[in-house]
C-alpha positions in Angstrom: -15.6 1.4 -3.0 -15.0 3.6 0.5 -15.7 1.6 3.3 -16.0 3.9 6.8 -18.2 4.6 9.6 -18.8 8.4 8.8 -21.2 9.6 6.1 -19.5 12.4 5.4 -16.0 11.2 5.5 -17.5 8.4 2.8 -19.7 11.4 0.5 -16.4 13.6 0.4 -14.3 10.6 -0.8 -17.0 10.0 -3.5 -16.9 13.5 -4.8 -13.6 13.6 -4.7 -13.3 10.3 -7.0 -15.6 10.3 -8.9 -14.4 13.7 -10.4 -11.8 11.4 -12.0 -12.9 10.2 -15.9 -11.2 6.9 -15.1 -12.8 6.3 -11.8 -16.1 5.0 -10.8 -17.3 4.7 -7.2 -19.2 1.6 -7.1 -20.6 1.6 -3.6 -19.9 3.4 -0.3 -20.3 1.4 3.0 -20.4 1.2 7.2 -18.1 -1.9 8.5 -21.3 -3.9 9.1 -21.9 -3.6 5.4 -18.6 -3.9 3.9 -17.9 -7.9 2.7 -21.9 -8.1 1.9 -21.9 -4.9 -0.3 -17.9 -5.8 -2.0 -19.7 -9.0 -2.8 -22.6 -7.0 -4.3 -20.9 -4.2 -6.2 -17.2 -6.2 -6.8 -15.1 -3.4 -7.0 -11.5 -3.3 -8.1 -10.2 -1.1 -5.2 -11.3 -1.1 -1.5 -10.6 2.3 0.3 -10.9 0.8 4.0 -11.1 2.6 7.9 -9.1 0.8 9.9 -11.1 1.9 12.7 -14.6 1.5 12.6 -17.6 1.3 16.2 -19.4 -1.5 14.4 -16.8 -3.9 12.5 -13.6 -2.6 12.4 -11.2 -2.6 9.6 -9.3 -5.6 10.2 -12.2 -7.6 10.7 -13.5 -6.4 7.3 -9.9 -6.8 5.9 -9.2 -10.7 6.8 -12.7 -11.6 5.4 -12.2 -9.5 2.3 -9.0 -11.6 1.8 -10.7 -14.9 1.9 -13.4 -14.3 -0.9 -12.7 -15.6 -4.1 -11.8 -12.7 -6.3 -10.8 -10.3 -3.3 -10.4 -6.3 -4.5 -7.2 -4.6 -4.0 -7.3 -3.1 -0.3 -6.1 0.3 1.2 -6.0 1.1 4.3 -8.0 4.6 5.4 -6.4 6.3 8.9 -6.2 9.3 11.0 -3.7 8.8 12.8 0.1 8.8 12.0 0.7 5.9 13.8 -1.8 4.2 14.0 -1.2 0.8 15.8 -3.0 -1.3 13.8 -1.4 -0.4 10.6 1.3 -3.3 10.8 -1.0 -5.7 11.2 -3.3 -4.2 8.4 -0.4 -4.9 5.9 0.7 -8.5 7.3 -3.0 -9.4 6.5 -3.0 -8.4 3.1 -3.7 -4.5 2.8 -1.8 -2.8 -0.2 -0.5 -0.1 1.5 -2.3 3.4 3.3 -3.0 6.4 3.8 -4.0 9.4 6.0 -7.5 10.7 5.6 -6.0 13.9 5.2 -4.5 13.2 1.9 -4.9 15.6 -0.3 -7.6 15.7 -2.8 -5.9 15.8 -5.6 -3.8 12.9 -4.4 -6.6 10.7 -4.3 -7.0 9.7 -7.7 -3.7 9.1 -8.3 -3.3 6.4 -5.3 -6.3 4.6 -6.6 -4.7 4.2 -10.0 -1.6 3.3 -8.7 -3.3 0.6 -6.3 -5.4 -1.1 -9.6 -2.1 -1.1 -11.2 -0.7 -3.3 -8.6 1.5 -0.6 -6.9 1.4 -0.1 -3.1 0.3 3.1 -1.4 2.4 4.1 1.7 2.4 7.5 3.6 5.9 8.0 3.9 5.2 10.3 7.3 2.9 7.7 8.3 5.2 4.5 7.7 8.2 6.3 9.8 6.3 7.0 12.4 5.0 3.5 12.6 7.9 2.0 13.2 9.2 4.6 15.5 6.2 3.9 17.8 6.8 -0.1 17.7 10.4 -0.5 19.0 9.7 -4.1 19.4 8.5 -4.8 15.6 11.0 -2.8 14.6 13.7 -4.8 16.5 12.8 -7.9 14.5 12.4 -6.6 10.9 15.8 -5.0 11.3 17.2 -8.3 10.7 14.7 -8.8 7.7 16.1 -5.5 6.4 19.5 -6.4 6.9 18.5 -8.7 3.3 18.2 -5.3 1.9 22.5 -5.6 1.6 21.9 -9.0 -0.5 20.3 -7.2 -3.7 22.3 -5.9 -6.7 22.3 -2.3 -7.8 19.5 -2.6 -10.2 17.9 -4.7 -7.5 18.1 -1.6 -5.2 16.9 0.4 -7.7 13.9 -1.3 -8.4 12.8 -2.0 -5.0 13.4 1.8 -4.2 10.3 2.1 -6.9 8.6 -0.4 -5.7 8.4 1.2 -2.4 7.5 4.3 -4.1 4.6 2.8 -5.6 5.0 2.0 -9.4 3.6 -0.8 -11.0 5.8 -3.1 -13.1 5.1 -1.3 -16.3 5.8 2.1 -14.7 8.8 0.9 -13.4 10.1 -0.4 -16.7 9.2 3.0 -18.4 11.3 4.8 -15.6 14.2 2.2 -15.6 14.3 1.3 -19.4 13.3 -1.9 -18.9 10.5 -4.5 -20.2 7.7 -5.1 -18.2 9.2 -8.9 -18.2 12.4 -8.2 -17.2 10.8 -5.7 -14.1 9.0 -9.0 -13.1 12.0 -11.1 -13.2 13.8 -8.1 -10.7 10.9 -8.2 -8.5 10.8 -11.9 -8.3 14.0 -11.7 -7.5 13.9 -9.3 -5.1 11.0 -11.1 -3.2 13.0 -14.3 -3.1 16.0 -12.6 -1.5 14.0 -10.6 0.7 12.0 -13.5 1.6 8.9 -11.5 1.8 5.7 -12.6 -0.3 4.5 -9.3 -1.4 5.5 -5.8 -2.6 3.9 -4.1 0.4 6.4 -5.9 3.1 9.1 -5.3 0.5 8.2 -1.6 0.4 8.8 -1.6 3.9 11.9 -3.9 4.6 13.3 -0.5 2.1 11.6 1.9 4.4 13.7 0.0 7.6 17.1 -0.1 5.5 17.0 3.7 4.8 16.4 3.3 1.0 13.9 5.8 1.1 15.7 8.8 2.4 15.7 12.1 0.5 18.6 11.5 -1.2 18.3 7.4 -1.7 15.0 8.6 -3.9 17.0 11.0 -6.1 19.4 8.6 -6.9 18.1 4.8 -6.8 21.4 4.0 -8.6 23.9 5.1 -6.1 26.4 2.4 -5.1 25.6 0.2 -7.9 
């Protein structure tokens, strides 16, 4: 479902997804309409504008969170650092991304989104934490937990970050889906973070996802 103020910002995303076999767009919607129509239609996956004249995103996110069966959301934004994305992500979004993806992108993030994985812009999350010195200052110490994890740890929390599921990340790793969950709980617990999304981005503040951190996850193990 694509949840935004302009009618031609939700049509495009509807062509653009439901070109995909494997995805159907249940429902497009204004703010004012979101939580009545997710309700209605139940999708799996929530494509949400975090800035909307009538309800804005947040809104819409927080009550989205509270229904019983609540859909997987993702944050939709212009703007590379956009100031409400941090909060967006403390209140349960899985991740974002810039409305200037590219279409061929799209498909892809939804999948990895119903597959539990977390969508971040990588521009987008840098910039973000560049333009908050202040938030920054405090999760530096959360990163700083980063240094606790084990090699393998590192390395799965690098793909975490970059979005797999834990079935993806067993296939990439050589590892059972159970034993990725066991890493992941782990790395939660050390991290002290409740979800994958604040985990993705403790890695983004300890420089795990540089250039050369992605082409080798297993450096320094």
């Amino acid at each position: 479902m694509v949840v935004d103020d302009e009618a031609l910002v939700r049509s495009g995303f509807k062509l653009i997804l439901s070109a995909a076999d494997d995805i159907d767009v249940v429902a497009t919607a204004t703010g004012a309409e979101a939580v009545e129509t997710v309700r209605r239609a139940a999708p799996d996956v929530v494509l949400l504008d975090i800035r909307m004249p009538d309800v804005d995103g947040l809104t819409v996110l927080r009550e989205l969170c509270t229904l019983p069966q609540p859909p997987v959301v993702a944050m939709l934004t212009t703007f590379d650092a956009d100031e409400y994305i941090l909060t967006a992500l403390r209140s349960g979004a899985a991740g974002f991304l810039l409305k200037d993806t590219e279409p061929e992108q799209l498909a892809q993030l939804v999948r990895t989104l119903m597959a539990g994985g977390v969508v971040m812009s990588p521009k987008a999350s840098r910039a973000v934490w560049q333009s908050h010195p202040g938030a920054a200052a405090v999760d530096d110490v959360e990163a700083a937990r980063v240094g606790r994890l084990t090699g393998r740890e590192r390395e799965v929390l690098v793909l975490i970050a970059e979005g797999l599921s834990n079935a993806d990340i067993g296939a990439r790793v050589h590892l059972s889906a159970g034993t990725v969950k066991d890493h992941v709980s782990a790395i939660l617990a050390k991290l002290r973070v409740s979800s994958r999304v604040r985990a993705a981005l403790l890695a983004q503040r300890a420089g795990l996802l540089d250039d050369g951190t992605r082409r080798s996850p297993e450096a320094g193990r």
